[in-house]
C-alpha positions in Angstrom: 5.6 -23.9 3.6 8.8 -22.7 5.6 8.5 -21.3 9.0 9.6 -17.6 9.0 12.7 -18.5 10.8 13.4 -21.0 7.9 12.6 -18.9 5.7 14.8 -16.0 7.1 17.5 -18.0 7.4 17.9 -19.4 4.0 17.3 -15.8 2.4 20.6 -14.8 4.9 22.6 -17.6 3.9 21.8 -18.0 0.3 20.9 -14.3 -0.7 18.6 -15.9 -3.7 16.5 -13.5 -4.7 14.6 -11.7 -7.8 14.6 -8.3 -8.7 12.3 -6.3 -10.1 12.3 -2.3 -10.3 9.3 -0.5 -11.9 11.1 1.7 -14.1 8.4 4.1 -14.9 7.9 5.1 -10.9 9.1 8.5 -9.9 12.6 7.1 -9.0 12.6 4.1 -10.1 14.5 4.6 -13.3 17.0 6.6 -11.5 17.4 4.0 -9.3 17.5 0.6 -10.7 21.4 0.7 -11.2 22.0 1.1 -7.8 19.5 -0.9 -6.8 21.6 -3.7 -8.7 24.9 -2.4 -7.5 23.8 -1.9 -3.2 22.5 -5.6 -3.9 25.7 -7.3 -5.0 27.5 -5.3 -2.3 25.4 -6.9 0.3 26.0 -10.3 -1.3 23.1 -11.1 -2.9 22.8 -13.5 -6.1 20.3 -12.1 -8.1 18.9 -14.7 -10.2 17.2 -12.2 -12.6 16.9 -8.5 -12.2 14.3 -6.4 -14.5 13.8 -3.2 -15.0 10.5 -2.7 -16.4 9.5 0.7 -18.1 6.1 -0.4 -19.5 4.0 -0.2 -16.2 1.4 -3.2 -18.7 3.8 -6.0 -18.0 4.7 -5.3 -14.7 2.3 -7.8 -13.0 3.2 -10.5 -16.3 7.1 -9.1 -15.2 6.7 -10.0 -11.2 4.9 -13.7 -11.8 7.8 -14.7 -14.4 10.6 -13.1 -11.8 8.2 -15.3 -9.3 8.2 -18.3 -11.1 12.0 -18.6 -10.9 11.6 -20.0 -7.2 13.9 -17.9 -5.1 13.3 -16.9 -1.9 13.2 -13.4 -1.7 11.2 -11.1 -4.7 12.3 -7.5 -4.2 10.5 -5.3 -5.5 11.4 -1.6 -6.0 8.6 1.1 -7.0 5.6 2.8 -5.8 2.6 1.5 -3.6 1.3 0.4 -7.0 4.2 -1.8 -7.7 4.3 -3.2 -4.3 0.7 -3.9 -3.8 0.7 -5.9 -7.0 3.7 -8.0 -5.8 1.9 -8.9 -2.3 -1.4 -10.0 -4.3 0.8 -12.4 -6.3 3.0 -13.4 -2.9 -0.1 -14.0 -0.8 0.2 -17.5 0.8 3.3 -18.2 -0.7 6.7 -19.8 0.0 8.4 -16.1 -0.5 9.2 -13.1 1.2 8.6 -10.0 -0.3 11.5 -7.0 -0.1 10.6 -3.9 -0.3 12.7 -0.8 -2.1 10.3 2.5 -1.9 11.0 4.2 -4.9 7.6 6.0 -5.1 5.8 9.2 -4.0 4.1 8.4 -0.7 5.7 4.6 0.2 2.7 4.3 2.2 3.4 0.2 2.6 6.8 1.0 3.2 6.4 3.3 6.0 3.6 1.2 7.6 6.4 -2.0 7.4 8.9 0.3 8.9 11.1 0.1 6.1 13.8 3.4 5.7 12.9 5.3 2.7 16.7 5.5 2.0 17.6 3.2 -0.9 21.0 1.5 0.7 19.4 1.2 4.5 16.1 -0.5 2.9 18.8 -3.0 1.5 20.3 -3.5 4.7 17.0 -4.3 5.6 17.0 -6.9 3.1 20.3 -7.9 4.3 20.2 -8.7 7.8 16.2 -7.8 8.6 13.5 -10.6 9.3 10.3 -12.1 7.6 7.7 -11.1 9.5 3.9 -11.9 8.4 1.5 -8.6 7.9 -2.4 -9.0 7.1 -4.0 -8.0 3.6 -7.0 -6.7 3.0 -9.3 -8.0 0.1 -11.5 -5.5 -1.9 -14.2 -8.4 -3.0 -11.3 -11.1 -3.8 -8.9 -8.5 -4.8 -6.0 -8.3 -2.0 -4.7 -4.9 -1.3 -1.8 -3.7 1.3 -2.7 -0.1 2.2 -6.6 0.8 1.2 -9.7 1.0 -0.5 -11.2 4.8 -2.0 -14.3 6.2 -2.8 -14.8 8.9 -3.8 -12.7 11.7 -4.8 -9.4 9.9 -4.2 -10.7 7.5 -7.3 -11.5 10.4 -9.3 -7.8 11.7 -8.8 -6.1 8.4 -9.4 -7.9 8.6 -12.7 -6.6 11.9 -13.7 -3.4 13.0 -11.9 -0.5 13.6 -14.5 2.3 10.8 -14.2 4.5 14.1 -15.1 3.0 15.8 -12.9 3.9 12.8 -10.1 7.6 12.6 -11.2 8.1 16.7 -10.5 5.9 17.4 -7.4 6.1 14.1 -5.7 3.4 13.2 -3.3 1.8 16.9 -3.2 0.9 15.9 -7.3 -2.4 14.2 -5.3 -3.6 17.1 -3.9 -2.9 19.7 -6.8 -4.9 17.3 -9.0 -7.9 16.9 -5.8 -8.3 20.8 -6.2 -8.9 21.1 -9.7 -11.2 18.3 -9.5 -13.2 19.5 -6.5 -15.1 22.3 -7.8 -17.3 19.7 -10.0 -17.0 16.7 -7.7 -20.6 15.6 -6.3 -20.6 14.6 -2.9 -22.0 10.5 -1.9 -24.3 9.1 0.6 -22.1 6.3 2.1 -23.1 3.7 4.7 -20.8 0.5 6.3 -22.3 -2.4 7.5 -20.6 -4.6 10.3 -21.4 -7.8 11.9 -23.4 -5.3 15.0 -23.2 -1.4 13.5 -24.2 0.8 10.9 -22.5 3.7 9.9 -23.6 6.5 7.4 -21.9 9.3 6.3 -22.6 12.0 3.7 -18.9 12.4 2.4 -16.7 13.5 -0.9 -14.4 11.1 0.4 -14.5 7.3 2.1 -11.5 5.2 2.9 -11.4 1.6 4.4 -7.3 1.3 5.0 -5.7 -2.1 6.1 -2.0 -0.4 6.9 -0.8 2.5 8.9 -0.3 5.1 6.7 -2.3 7.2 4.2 -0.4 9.8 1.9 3.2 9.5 3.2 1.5 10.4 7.2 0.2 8.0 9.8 -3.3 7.5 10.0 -3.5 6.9 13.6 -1.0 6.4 16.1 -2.0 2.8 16.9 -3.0 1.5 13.3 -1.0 -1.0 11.1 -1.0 -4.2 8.7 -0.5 -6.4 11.4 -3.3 -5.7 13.7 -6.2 -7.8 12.0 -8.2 -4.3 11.4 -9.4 -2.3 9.1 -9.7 1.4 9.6 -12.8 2.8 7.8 -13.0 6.4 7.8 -15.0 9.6 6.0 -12.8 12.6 5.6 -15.2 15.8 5.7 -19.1 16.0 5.6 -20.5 17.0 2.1 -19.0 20.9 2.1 -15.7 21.4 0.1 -14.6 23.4 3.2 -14.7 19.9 4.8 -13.2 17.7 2.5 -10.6 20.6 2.8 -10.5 21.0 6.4 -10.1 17.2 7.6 -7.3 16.4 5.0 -5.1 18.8 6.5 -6.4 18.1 9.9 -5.8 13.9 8.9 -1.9 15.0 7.6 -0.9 16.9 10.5 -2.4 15.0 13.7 -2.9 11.7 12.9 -0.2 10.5 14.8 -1.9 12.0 17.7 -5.2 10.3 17.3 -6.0 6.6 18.1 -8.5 4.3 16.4 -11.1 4.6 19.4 -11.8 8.3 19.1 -14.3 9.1 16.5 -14.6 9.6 12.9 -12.9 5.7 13.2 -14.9 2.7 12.7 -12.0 -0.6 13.2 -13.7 -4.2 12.3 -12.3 -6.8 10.8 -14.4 -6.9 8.0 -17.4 -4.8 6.7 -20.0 -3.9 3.8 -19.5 -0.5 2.1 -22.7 0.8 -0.3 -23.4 4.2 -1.7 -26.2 5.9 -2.7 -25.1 5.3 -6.6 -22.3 3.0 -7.7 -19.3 5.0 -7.3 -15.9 3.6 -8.8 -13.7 2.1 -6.1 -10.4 2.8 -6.4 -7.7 -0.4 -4.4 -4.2 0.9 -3.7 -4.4 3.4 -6.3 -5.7 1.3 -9.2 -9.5 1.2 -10.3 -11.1 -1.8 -9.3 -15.0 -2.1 -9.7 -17.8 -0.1 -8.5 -19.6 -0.1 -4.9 -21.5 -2.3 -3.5 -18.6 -3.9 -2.3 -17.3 -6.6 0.7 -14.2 -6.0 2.6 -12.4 -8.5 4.6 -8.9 -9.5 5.9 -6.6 -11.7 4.8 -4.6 -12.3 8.2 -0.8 -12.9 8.2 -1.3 -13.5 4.1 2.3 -12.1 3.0 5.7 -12.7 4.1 8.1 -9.7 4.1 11.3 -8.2 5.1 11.2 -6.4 7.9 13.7 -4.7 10.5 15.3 -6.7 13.0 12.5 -6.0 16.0 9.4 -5.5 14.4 6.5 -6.4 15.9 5.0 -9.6 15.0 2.0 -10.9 16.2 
C-alpha cells in the first residue's frame, strides 16, 4: 500500500483513473457526458468510462472498472452507487472520487465534496486522499447508516419515478403514505457498559455526518471513529412526525452529547421481532444485528484542508 501522499501524488501527476456513472440515478444520465467531458478538461486519462443504466451490474460494472488498476475509481451516482464502490475499495490501493449525482448526496456532503458537478471535479483535480472510517452492518461495510424501521419500509416502496421528479422530498411523500399502517418496534442497543431501549417507528445507527441531505449533528462525521445511534420519535405518529422535522431543521445545532444520541464505536441492535434492516438504502438482513467500525478503511478525494485524523 501507498501512503496517502504517494498516492495523491501519483493520481495528480498521472490523472489514471476509472469512471463509472450510474446512469439510472436521478442525474446521472443527464450527466455522464459532462462528466466525461469536465474530466478530459481537467487532464485526466480515463482508462474506461461506463455508463451503466441497469442498476443489476453496477457492483459487477465497479469491480471490472476496479480491476483495471488505476488509481483513482470515480464514481458518479447516488449514496447507493457510492456506498457500493467504498465496500469494494475498502483496504485497497485506490482512492475513491466522488461525483453526487443523487437525491440526498449524504456521503458527499459528510466528505465535503461540492454538489456542483465541475467543482466536485476540481476536487478530483487538485484535492487530497484522505482516509474516512466505514461502518459494517454484520460484515457488510456501509458509508452513511444503518435503518430500522420505517426508513426500510420506504426504501422498499418509494417510486424510482417518483425520485427522479421530487428529488430528496420523494422519501418523505412515500413515509406518509406508509405511516398510517406502519407498527411501531421495541428497540434496545447494547454497548460494551450501556443499555438503551426505545419504543420507536424509526432507529438509525449512522457512521457519517449527514442524514437526508441535513447534518445530523454539528460535530458528527466519517472520520471520527463513531457511530451515532439514534431513535426518531416515541411510538405515536405525531412523533415520528415531530422529530423528523425537528432532526432537518436543527441538527446542525445539536451535538452528539445531548440526548436522544448514543456515540460508541461499536454496538448490538435487537428488536422485539426481526425487523428488516435496511444499509445505505439497500435491504440487508433482518435484526439481531452487530455494528462496528472499520477505521480509516477507504481512501478518498477530498478538498485541499480537510480534516484528517
Amino acid at each position: 500500500m501507498r501512503t496517502k501522499q504517494e498516492l495523491g501524488e501519483a493520481i495528480r501527476r498521472e490523472r489514471r483513473a476509472v469512471l463509472v456513472v450510474n446512469a439510472h440515478s436521478r442525474r446521472g444520465r443527464h450527466l455522464y457526458e459532462r462528466a466525461c467531458a469536465l474530466l478530459a478538461s481537467a487532464g485526466f486519462d480515463l482508462v474506461a468510462h461506463h455508463p451503466v443504466e441497469d442498476v443489476g451490474r453496477l457492483e459487477r460494472t465497479l469491480a471490472e472498472a476496479a480491476d483495471l488498476g488505476p488509481d483513482l475509481l470515480i464514481a458518479g451516482g447516488g449514496d447507493g452507487t457510492l456506498s457500493a464502490a467504498a465496500r469494494l475499495l475498502a483496504h485497497r490501493d485506490m482512492a475513491l472520487g466522488l461525483l453526487p449525482m443523487g437525491t440526498t448526496n449524504n456521503f458527499a456532503r459528510t466528505v465535503g465534496v461540492p454538489l456542483r458537478l465541475d467543482r466536485a471535479v476540481d476536487v478530483l483535480a487538485t484535492g487530497t486522499v484522505v482516509d474516512v472510517d466505514l461502518g459494517l452492518a454484520g460484515d457488510t461495510p456501509f458509508t452513511n447508516h444503518v435503518g430500522v424501521g420505517l426508513s426500510a419500509d420506504v426504501m422498499l416502496t418509494t417510486p424510482p419515478r417518483l425520485k427522479r421528479l421530487t428529488g430528496r422530498v420523494a422519501y418523505p411523500l412515500t413515509a406518509l403514505a406508509l405511516l398510517t399502517r406502519h407498527r411501531p418496534l421495541r428497540a434496545t442497543i447494547r454497548t460494551a457498559g450501556a443499555e438503551h431501549t426505545y419504543v420507536t417507528r424509526q432507529l438509525y445507527v449512522a457512521n457519517g455526518g449527514f442524514h437526508a441531505g441535513r447534518p445530523i449533528t454539528a460535530d458528527a462525521d466519517a472520520d471520527d471513529r463513531l457511530l451515532v445511534a439514534y431513535p426518531v420519535g416515541g411510538p405515536s405518529r405525531r412523533g415520528l412526525l415531530r422529530d423528523t422535522v425537528r432532526n432537518a431543521t436543527t441538527g446542525h445545532r445539536r451535538t452528539l452529547h445531548e440526548q436522544p444520541f448514543v456515540a460508541v464505536g461499536e454496538l448490538w441492535l435487537e428488536t422485539d421481532r426481526p425487523a428488516p434492516v435496511e444499509v445505505d438504502g439497500e435491504l440487508r438482513g433482518r435484526t439481531p444485528i452487530r455494528v462496528g467500525l472499520a477505521a480509516n478503511a477507504l481512501r478518498v478525494m477530498a478538498p485541499v484542508g480537510t480534516v484528517d485524523r
